[in-house]
C-alpha positions in Angstrom: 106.4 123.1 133.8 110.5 124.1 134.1 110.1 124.4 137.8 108.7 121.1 138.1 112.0 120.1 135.4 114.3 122.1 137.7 113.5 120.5 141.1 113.2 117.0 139.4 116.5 117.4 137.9 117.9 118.8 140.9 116.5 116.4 143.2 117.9 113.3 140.9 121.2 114.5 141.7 121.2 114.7 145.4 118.3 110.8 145.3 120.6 109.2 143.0 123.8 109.4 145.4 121.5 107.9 147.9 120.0 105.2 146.1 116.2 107.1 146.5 115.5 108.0 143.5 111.2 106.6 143.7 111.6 109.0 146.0 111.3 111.9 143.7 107.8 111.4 143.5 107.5 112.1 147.6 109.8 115.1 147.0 108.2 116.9 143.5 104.3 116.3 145.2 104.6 117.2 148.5 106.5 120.3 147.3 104.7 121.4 144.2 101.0 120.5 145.2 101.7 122.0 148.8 103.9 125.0 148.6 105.1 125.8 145.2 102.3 125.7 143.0 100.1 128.1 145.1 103.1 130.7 146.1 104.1 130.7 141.9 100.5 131.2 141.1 100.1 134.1 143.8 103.2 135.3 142.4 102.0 135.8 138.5 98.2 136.6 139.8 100.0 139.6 142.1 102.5 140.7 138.8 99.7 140.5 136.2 96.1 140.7 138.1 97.3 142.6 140.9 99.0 145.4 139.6 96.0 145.5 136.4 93.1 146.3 139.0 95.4 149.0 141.0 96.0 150.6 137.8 92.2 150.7 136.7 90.9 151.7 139.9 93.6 154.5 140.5 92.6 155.4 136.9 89.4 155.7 138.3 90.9 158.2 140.7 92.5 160.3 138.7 89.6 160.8 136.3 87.5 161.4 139.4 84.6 158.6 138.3 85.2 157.0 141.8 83.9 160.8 143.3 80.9 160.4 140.7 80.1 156.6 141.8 80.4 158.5 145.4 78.0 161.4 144.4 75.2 158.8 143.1 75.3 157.0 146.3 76.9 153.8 144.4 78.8 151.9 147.4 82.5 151.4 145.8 83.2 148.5 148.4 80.2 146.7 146.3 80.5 148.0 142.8 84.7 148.0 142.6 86.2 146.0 145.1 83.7 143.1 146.1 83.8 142.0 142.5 87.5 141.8 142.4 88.0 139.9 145.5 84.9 137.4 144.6 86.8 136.7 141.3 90.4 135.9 142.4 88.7 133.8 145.6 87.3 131.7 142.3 89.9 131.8 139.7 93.3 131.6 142.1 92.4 127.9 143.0 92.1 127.1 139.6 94.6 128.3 138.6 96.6 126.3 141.3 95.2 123.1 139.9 96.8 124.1 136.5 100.0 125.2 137.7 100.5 122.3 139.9 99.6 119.5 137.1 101.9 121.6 135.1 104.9 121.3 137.5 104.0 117.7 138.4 103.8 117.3 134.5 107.5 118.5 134.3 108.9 116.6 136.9 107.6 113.8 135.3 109.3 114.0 132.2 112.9 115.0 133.8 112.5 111.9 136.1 111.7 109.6 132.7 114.5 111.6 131.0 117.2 111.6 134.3 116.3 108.2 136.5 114.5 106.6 133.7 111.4 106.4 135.7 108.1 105.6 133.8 105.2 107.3 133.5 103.5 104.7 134.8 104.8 104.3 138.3 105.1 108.3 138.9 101.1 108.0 138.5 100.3 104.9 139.9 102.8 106.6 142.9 101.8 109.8 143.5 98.3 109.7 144.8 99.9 106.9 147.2 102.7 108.9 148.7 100.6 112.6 148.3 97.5 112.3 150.4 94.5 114.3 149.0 94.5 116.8 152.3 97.8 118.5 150.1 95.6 119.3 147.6 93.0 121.1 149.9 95.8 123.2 151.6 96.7 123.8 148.0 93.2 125.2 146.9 93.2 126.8 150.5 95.9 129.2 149.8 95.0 129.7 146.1 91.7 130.7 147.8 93.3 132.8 150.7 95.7 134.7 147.9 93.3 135.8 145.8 91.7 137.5 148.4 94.3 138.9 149.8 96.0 140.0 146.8 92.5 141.4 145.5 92.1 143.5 148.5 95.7 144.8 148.4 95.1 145.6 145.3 91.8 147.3 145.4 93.4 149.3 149.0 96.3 150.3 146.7 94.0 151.9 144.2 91.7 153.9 146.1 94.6 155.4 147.7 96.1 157.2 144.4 96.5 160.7 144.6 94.5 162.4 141.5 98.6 162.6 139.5 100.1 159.7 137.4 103.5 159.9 139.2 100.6 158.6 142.2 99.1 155.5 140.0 102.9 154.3 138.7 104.5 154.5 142.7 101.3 152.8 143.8 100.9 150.2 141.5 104.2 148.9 142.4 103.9 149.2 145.7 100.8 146.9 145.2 102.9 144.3 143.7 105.1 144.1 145.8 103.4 144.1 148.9 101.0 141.3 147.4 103.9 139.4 146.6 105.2 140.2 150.5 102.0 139.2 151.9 101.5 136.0 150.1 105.3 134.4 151.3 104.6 135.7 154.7 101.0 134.2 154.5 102.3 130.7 152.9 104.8 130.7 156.0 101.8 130.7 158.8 100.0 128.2 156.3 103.5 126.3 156.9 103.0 126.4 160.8 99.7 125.7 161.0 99.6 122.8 158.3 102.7 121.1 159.6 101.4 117.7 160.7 98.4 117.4 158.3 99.0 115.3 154.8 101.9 113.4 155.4 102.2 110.4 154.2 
């Protein structure tokens, strides 16, 4: 919701000395639905979800149950990390929906407040000038995140040494290469996405 405030605001200053300003709603869609709302949300999931199932599953290592699940012939692709991966696929696109409305939410109010722009035209604008195919690259990276950030995760946490100086060094190399992977990844989404959903 601020970053959606933040670029509205920002973006009124630079439209209004242009005499653009309807064109803030091109400018917070495109930018929010498209790039922002996905890379925050991959952002958060990688700080918070990310870092949460290195830690359990290096736990895991350290208290040696991942050498029991081993010794019982229980697969720990299937029983740890398939779960993991299958949940983020589901929830990270979701979550881009909510982040993205929440952004779009904000911009909305800092155009009424800054340009005086109603309510009214923003939505009767936006679907206009922010074809639906944005939204489906949205939910495409959401989608593409949580898996990635699910198996970097999981990779992460099965490579703890049985110490907790291990678990602490690897869960924030987790995050960090999550959050790494996911910019790098929205940058080929970038290339590859260039020419579809423009208005």
């Amino acid at each position: 919701f601020l970053i959606g405030i933040v670029l509205s605001y920002l973006s009124a200053l630079q439209l209004a000395t242009f005499g653009a300003d309807v064109f803030i709603v091109n400018l917070l869609g495109i930018s929010i639905v498209r790039e922002l709302g996905p890379v925050l949300v991959a952002v958060l999931v990688a700080g918070r979800s990310g870092s949460a199932m290195t830690a359990q599953i290096g736990v895991m290592r350290v208290t040696e149950e991942i050498d029991a699940l081993a010794t019982m012939g229980v697969s720990r692709s299937l029983r740890l990390v398939l779960p993991k991966v299958l949940a983020l696929a589901l929830a990270m696109p979701l979550l881009v929906i909510w982040c993205s409305a929440a952004g779009i939410v904000g911009g909305m109010v800092a155009a009424k407040l800054q340009m005086d722009l109603s309510f009214g035209f923003f939505i009767d604008t936006l679907p206009k000038v922010v074809p639906v195919a944005n939204v489906w690259i949205g939910l495409g990276k959401g989608a593409v995140f949580g898996v990635l950030i699910a198996l970097i995760a999981c990779h992460f946490g099965l490579r703890v040494k049985p110490n907790t100086e291990s678990l602490s060094s690897r869960t924030t190399t987790s995050v960090v290469t999550s959050i790494t992977v996911a910019i790098l990844v929205d940058a080929v989404f970038a290339v590859l996405t260039r020419g579809v959903g423009l208005p």
